[in-house]
DSSP file (Angstrom, degrees, kcal/mol; ACC not computed):
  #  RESIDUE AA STRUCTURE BP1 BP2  ACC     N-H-->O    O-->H-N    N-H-->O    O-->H-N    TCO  KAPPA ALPHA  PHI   PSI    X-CA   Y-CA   Z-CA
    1    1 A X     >        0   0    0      0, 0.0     4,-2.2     0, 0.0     5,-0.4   0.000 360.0 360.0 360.0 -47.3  -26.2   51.2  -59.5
    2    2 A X  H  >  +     0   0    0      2,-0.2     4,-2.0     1,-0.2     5,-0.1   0.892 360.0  47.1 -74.9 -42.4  -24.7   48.8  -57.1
    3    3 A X  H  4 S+     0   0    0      1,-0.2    -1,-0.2     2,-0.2    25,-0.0   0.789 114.3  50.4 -45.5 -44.7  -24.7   51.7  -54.3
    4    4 A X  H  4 S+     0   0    0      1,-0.1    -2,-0.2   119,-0.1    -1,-0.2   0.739 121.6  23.2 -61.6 -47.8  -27.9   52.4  -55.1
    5    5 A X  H  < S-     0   0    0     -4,-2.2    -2,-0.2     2,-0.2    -3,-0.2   0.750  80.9-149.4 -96.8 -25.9  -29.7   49.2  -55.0
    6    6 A X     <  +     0   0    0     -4,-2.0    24,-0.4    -5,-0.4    23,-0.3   0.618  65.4 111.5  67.1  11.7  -27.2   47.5  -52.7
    7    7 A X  S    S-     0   0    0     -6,-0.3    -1,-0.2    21,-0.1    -2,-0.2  -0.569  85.3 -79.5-105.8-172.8  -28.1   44.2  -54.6
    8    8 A X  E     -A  106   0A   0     98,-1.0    98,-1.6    -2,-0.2     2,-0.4  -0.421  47.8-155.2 -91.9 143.6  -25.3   42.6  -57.0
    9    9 A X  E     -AB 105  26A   0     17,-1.9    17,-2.4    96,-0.2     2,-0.3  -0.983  11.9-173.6-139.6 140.2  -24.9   44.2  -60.3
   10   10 A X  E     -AB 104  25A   0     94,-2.7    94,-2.2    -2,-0.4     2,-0.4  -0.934  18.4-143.7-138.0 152.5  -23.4   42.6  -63.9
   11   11 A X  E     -     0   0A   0     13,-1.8    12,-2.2    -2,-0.3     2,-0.3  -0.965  21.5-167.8-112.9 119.6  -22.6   43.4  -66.9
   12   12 A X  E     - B   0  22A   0     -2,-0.4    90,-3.3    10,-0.3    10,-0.2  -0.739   8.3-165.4 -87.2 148.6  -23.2   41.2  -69.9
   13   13 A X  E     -CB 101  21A   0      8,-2.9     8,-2.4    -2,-0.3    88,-0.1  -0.826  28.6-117.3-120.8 173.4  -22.2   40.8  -73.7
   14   14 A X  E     + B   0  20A   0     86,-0.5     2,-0.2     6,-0.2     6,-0.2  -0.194  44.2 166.0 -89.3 168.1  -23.4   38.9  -76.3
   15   15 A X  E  >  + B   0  19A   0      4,-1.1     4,-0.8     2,-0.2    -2,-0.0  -0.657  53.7  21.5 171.5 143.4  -20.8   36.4  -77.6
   16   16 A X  T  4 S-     0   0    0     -2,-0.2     2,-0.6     1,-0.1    -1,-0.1   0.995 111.5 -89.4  47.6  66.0  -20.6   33.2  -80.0
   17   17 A X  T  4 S+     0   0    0      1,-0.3    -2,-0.2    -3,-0.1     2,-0.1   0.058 124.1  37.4  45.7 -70.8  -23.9   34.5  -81.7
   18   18 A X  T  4 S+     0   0    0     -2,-0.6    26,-0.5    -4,-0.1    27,-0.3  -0.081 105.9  73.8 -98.1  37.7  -26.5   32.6  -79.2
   19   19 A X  E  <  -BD  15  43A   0     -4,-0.8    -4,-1.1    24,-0.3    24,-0.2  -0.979  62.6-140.9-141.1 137.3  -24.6   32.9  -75.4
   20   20 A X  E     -BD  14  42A   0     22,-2.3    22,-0.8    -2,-0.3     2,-0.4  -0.584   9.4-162.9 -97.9-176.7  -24.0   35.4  -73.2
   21   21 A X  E     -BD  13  41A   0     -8,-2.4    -8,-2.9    -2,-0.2     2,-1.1  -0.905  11.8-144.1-162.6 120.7  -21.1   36.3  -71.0
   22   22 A X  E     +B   12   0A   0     18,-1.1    17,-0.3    -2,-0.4   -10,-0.3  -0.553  20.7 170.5 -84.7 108.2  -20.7   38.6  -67.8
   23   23 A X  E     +     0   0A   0    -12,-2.2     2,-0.2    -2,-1.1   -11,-0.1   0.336  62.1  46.7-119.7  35.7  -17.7   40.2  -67.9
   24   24 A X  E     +     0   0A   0    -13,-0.3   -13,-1.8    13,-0.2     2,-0.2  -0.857  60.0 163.6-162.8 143.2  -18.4   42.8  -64.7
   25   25 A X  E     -B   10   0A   0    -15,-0.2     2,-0.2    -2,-0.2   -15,-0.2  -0.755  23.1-174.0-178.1 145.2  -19.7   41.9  -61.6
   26   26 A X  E     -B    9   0A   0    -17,-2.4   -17,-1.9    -2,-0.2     3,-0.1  -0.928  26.2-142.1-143.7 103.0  -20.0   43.4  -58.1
   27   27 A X        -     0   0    0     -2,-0.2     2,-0.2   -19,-0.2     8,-0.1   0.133  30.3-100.8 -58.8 152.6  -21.4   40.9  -55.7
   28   28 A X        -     0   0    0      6,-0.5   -21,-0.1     1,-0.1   -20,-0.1  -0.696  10.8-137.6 -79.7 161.6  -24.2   42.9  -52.6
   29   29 A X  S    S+     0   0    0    -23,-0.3    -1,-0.1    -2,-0.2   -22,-0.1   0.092  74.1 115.6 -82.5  -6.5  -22.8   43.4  -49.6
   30   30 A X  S    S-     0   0    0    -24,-0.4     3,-0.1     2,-0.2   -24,-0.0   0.149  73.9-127.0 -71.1 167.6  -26.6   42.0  -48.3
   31   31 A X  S    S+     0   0    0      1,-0.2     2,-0.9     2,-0.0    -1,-0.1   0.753 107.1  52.3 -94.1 -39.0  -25.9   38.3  -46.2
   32   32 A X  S    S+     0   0    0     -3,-0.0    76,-0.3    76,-0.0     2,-0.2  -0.604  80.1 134.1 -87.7 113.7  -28.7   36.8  -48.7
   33   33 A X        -     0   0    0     -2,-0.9     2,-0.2    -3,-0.1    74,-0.1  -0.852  46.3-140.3-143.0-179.2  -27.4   37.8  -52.1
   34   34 A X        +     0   0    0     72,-0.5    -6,-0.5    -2,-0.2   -26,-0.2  -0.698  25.5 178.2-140.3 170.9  -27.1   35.3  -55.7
   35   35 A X        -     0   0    0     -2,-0.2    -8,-0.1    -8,-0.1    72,-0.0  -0.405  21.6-177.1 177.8  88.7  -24.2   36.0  -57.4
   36   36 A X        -     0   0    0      1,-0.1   -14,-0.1     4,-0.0     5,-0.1   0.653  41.8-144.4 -70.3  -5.9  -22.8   34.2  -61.0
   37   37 A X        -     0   0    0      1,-0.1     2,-0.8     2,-0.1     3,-0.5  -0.040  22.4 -41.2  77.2 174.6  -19.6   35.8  -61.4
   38   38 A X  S    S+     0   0    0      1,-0.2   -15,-0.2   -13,-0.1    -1,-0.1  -0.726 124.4  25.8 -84.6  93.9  -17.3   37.1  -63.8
   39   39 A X  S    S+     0   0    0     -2,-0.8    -1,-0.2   -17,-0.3     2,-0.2   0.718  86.5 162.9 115.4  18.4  -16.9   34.9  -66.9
   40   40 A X        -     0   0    0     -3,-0.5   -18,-1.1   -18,-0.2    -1,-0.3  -0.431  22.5-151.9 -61.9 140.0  -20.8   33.2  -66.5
   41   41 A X  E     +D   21   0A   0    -20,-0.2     2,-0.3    -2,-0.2   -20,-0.2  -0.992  28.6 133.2-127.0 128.4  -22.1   31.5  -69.5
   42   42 A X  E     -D   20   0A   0    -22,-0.8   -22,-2.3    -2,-0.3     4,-0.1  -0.894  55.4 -86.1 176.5 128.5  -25.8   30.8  -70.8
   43   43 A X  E >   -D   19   0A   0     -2,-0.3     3,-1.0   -24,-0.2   -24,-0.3  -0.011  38.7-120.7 -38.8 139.0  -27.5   31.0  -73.5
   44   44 A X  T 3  S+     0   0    0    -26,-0.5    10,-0.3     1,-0.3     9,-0.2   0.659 104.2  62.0 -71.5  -5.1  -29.0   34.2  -74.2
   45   45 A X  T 3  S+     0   0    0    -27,-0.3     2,-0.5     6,-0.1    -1,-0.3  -0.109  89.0  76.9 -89.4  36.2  -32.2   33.3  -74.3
   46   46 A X  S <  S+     0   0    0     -3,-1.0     4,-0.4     1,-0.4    35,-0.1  -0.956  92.5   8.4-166.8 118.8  -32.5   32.1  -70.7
   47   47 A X  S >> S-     0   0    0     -2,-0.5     3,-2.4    33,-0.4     4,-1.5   0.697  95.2 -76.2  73.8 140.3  -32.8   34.8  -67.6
   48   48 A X  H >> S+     0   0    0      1,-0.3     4,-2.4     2,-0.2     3,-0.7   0.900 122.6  64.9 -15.5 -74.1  -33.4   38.9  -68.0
   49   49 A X  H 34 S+     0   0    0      1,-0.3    -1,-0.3     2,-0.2    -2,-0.1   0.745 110.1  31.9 -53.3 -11.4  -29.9   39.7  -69.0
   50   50 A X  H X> S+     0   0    0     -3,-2.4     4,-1.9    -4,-0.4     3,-0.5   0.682 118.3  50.1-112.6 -33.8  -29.9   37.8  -72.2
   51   51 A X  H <X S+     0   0    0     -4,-1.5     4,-1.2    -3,-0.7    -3,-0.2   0.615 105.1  62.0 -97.2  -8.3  -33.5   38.2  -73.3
   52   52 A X  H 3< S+     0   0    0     -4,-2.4    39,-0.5    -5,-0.3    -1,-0.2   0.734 112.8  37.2 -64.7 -23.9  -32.8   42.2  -72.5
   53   53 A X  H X4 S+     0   0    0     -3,-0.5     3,-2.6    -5,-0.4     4,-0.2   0.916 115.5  60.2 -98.2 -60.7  -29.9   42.0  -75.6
   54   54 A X  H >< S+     0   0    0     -4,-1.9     3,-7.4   -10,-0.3     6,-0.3   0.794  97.0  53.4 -32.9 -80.6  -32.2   39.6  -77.5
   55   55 A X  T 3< S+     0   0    0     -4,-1.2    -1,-0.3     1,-0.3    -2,-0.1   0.408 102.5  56.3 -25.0 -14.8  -35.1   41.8  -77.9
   56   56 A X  T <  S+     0   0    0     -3,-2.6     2,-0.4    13,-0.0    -1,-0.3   0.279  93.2  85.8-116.4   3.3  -33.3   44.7  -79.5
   57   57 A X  S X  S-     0   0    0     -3,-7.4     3,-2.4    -4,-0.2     4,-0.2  -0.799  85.2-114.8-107.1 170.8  -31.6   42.5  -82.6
   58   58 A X  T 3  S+     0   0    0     -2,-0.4     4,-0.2     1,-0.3    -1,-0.1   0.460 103.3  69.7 -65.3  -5.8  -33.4   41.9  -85.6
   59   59 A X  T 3  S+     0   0    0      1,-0.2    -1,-0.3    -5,-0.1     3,-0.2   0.607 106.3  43.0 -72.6 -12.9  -34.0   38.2  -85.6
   60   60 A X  S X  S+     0   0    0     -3,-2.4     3,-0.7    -6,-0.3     6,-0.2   0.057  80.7 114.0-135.5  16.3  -36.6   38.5  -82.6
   61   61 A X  T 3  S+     0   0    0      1,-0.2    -1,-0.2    -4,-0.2    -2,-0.1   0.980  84.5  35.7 -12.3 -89.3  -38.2   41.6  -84.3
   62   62 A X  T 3  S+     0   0    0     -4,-0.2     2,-0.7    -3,-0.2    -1,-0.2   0.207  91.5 112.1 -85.6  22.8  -41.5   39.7  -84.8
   63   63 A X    <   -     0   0    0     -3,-0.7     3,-0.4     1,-0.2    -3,-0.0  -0.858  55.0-157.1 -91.8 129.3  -41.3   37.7  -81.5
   64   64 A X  S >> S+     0   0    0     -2,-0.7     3,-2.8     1,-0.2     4,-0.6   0.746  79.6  83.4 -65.9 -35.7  -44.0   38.8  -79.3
   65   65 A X  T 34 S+     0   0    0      1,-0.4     3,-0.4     2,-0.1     4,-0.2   0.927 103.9  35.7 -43.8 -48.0  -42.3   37.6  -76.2
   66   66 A X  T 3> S+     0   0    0     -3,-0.4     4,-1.3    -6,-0.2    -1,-0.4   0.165  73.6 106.1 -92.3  34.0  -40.5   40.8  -76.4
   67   67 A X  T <4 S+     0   0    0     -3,-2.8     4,-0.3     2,-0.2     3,-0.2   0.949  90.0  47.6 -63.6 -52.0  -42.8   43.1  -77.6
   68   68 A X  T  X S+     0   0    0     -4,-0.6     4,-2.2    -3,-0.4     6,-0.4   0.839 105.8  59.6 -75.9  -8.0  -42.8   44.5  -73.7
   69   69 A X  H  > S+     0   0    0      1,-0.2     4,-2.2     3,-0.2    -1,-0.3   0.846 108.7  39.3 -68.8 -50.5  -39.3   44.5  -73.5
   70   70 A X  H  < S+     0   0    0     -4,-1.3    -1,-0.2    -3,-0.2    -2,-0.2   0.204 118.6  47.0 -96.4  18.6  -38.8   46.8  -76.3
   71   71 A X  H  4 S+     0   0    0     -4,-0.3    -2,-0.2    -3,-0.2    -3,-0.1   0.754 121.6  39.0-104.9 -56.1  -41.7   49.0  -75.4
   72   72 A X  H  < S-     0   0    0     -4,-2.2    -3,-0.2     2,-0.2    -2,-0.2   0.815  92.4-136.9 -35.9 -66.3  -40.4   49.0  -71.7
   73   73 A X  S  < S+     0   0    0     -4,-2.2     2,-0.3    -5,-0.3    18,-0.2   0.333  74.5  76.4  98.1  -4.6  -36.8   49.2  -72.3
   74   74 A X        -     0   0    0     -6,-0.4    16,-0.3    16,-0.1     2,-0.2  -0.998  58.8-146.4-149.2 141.7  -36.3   46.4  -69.3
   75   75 A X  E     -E   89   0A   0     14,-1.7    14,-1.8    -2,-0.3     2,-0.4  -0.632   8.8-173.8-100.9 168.3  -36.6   42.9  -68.4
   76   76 A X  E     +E   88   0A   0     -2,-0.2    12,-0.2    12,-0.2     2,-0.2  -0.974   4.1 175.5-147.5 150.3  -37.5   40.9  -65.4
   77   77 A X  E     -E   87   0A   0     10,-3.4    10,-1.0    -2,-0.4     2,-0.2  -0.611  15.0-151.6-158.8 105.8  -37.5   37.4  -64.6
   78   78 A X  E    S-E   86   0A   0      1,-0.2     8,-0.2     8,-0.2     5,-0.1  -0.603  70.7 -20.0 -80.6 130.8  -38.1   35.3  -61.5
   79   79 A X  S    S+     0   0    0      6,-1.6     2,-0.5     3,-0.4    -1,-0.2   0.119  83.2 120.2  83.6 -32.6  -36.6   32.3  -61.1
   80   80 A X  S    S+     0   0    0     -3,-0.2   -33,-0.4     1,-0.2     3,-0.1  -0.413  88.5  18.2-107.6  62.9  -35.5   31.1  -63.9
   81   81 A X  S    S+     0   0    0     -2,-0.5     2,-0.4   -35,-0.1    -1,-0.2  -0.316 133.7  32.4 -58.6 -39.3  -31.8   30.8  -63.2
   82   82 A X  S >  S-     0   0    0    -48,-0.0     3,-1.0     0, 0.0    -3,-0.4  -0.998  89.2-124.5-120.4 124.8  -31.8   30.9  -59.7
   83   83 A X  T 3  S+     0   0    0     -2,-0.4     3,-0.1     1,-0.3    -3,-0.1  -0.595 102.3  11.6-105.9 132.7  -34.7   29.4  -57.9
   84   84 A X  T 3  S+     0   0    0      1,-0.4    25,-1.9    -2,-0.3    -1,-0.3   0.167 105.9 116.6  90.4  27.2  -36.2   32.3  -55.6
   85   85 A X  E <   - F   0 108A   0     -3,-1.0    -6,-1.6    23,-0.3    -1,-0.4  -0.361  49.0-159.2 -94.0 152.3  -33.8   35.0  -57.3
   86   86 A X  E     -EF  78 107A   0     21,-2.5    21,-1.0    -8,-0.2     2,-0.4  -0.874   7.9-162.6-148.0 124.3  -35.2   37.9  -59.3
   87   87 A X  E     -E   77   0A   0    -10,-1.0   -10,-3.4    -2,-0.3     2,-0.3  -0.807   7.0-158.7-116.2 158.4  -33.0   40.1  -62.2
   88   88 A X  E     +E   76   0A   0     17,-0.4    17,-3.6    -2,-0.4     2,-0.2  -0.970  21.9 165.9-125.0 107.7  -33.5   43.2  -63.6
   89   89 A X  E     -EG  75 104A   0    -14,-1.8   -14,-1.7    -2,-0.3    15,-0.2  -0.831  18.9-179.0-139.5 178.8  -31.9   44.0  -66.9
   90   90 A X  E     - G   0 103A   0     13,-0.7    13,-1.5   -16,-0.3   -16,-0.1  -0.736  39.2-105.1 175.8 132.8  -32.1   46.6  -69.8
   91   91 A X  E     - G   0 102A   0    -39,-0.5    11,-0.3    11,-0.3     2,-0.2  -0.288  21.6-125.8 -83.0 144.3  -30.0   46.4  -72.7
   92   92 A X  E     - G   0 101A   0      9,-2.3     8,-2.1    -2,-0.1     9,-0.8  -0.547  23.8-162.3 -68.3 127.1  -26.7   48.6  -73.8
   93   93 A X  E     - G   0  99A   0     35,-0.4    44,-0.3     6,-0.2    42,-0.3  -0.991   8.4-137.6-140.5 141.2  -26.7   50.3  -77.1
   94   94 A X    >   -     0   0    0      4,-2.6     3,-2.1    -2,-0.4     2,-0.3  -0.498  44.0 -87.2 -82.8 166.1  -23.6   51.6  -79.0
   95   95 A X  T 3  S+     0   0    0     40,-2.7    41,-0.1     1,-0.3    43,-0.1   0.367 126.3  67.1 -40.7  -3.7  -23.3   55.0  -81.0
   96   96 A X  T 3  S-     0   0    0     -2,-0.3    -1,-0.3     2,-0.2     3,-0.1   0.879 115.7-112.9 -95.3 -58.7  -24.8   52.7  -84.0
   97   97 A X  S <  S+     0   0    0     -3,-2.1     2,-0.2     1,-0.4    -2,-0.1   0.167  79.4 127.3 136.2  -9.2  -28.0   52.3  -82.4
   98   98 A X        -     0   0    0     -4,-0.3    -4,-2.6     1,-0.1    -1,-0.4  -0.432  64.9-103.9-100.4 146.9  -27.0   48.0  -82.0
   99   99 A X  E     + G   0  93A   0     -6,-0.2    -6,-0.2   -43,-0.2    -1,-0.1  -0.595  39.5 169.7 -74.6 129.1  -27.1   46.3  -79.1
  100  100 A X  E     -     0   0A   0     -8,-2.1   -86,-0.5     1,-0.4     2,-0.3   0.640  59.6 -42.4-122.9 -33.5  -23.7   45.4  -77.0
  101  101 A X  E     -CG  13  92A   0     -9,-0.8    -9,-2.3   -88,-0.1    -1,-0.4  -0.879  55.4-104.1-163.6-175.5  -24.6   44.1  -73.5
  102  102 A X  E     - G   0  91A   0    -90,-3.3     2,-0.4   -11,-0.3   -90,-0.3  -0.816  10.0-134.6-124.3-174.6  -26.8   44.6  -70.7
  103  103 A X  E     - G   0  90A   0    -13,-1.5   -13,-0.7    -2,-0.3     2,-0.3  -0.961  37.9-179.2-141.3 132.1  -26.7   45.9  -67.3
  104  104 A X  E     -AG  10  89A   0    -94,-2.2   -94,-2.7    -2,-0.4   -15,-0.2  -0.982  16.6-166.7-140.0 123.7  -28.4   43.6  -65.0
  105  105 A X  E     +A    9   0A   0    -17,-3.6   -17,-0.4    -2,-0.3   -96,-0.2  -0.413  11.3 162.1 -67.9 162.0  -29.4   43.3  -61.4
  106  106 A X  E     +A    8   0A   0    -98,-1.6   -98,-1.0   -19,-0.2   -72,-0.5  -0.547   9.3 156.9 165.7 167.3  -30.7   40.6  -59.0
  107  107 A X  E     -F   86   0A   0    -21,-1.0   -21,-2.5    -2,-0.2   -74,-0.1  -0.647  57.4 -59.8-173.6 171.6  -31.0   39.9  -55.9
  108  108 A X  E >>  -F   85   0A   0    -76,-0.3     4,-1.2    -2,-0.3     3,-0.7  -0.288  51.4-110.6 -96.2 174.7  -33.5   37.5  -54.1
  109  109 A X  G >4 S+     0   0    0    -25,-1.9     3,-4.0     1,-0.2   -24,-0.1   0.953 111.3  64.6 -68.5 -69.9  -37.5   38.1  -54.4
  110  110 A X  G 34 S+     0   0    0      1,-0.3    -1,-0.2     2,-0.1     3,-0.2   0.490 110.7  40.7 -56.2 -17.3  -38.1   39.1  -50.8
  111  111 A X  G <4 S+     0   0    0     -3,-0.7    -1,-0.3     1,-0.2    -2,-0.2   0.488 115.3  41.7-103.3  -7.3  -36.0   41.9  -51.6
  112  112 A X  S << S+     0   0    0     -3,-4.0     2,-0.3    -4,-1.2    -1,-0.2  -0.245  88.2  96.3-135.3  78.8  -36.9   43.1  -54.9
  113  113 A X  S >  S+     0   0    0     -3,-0.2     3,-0.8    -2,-0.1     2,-0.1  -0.987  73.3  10.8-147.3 169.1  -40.6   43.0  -55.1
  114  114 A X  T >> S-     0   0    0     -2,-0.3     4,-1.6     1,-0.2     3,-0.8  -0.441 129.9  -2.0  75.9-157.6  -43.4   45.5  -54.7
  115  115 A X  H 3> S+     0   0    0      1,-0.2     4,-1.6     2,-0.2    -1,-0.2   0.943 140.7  53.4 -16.6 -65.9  -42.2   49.6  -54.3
  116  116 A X  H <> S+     0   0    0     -3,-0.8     4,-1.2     1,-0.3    -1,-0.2   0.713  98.6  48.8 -27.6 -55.7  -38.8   48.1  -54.5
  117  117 A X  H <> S+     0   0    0     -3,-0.8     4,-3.6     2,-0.2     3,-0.3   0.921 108.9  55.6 -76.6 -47.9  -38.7   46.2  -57.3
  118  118 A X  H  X S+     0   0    0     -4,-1.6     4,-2.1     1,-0.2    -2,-0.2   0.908 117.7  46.2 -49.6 -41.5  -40.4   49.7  -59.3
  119  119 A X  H  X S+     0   0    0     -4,-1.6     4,-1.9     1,-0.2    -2,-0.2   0.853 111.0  45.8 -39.4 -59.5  -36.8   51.6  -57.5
  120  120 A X  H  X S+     0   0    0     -4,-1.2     4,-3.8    -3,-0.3     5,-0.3   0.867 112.6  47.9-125.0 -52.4  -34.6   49.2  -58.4
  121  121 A X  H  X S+     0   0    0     -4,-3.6     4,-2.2     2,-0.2    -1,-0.3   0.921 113.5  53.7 -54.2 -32.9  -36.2   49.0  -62.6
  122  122 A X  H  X S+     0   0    0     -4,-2.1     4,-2.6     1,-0.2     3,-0.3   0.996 115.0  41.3 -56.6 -53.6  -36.0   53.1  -62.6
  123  123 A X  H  X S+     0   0    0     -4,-1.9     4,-1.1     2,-0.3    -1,-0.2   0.757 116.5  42.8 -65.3 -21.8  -32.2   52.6  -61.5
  124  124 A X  H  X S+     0   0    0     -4,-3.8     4,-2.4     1,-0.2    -1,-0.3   0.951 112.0  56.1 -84.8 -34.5  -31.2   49.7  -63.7
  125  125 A X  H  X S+     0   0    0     -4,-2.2     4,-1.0    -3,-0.3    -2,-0.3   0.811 111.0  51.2 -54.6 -42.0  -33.3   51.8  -66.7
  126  126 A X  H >X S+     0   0    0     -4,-2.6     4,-2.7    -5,-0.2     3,-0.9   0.960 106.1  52.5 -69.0 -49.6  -30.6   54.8  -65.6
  127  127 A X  H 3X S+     0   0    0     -4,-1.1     4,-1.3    -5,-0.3    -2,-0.2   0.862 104.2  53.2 -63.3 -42.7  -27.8   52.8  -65.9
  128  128 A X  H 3X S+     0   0    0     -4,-2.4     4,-1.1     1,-0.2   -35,-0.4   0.681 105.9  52.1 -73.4 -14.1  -28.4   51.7  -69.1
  129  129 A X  H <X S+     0   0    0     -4,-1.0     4,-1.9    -3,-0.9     5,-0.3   0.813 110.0  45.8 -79.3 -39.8  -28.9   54.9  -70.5
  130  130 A X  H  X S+     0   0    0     -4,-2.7     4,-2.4     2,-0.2     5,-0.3   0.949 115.6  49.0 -69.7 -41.0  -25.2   56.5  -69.1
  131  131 A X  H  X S+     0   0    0     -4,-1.3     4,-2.0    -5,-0.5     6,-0.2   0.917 119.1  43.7 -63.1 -57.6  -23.2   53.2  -70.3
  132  132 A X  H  <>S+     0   0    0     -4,-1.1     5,-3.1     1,-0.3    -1,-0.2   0.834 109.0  47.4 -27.9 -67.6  -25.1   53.8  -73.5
  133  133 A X  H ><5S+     0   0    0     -4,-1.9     3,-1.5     3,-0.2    -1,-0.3   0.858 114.4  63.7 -64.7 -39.0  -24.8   57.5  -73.9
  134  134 A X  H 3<5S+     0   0    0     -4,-2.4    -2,-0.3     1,-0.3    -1,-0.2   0.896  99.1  44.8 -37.2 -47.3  -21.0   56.4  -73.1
  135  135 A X  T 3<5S-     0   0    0     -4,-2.0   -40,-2.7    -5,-0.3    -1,-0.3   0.222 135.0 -91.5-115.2  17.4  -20.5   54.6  -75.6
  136  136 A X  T < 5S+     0   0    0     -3,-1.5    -3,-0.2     1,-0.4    -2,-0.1   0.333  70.1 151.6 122.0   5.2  -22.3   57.5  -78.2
  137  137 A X      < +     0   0    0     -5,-3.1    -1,-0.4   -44,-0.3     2,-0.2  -0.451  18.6 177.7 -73.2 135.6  -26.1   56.0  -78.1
  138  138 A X    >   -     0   0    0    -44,-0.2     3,-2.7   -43,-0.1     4,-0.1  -0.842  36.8-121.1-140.1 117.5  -28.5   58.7  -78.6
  139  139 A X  G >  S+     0   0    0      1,-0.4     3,-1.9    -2,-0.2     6,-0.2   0.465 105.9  64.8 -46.6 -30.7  -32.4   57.1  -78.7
  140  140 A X  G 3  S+     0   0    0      1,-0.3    -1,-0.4     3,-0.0     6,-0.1   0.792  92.9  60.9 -61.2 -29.4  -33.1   58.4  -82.3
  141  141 A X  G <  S+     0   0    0     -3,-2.7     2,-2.6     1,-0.2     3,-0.4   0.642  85.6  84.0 -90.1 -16.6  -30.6   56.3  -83.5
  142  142 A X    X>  +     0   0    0     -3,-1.9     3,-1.7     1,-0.2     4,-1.0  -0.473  48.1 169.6 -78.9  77.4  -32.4   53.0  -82.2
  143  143 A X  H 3> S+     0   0    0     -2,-2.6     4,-2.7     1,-0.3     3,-0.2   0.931  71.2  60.8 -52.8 -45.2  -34.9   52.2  -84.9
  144  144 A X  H 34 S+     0   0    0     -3,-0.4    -1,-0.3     1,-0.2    -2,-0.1   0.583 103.4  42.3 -48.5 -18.6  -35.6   49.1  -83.5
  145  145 A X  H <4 S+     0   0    0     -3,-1.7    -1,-0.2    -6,-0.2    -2,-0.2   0.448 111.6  60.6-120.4 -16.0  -37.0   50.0  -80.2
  146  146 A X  H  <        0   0    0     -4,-1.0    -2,-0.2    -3,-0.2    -3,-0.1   0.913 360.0 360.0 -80.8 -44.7  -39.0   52.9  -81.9
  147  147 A X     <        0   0    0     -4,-2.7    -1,-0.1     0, 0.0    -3,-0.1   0.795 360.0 360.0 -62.7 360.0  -41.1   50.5  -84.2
């Protein structure tokens, strides 16, 4: 992914029930790049990677906010951690069918909008499917994202 998009790529988990936590990250090689690090903290309801994990548990079932999120399989969100920043996320499921993390992009707007930005959702949407399938996910098993 990070080869592929050339923009900075993270991985989050869920942790202490309402926060998330990056515990992978590989900064772009770009000169304008964003970049939170390893060992970032934030609520999970706040920015793409955290509302990507959200959407797939069962408390936010009947929240509409994700409704496209679990039809889609991906999030996006401008701005709202880093002001002109844009992430790209889509959520991690284990062999259970349960949500573990996300795999998340971002990168500034002027680079990931338009064509780009459509590239950049197939490839983060790939990625989340090998880590997945890694760790034993096969889609039947996801009830949640099926209703």
């Amino acid at each position: 992914l990070w080869d592929d998009t050339d923009e900075t790529v993270a991985l989050f988990i869920a942790a202490d029930g309402n926060k998330k936590i990056c515990i992978e990250e590989l900064q772009s090689r770009q000169a304008l790049t964003f970049t939170r690090g390893v060992g970032f903290t934030e609520d999970l309801a706040t920015g793409a990677s955290g509302k990507a994990m959200l959407a797939f548990t069962p408390s936010s079932r009947e929240n509409p906010e994700f409704e496209d999120v679990r039809r889609t399989g991906i999030c996006v969100s401008e701005g709202e951690i880093i002001e002109g920043a844009v992430a790209i996320a889509a959520p991690v499921f284990d062999r259970d069918g349960s949500v573990k993390g996300s795999v998340c992009i971002f990168g500034p707007a002027v680079r990931l909008a338009d064509a780009r930005r459509g590239e950049c959702i197939d490839r983060v949407k790939q990625a989340s499917e090998a880590i997945s399938y890694a760790l034993g996910y096969t889609p039947a098993v996801n009830r949640l994202a099926a209703e």
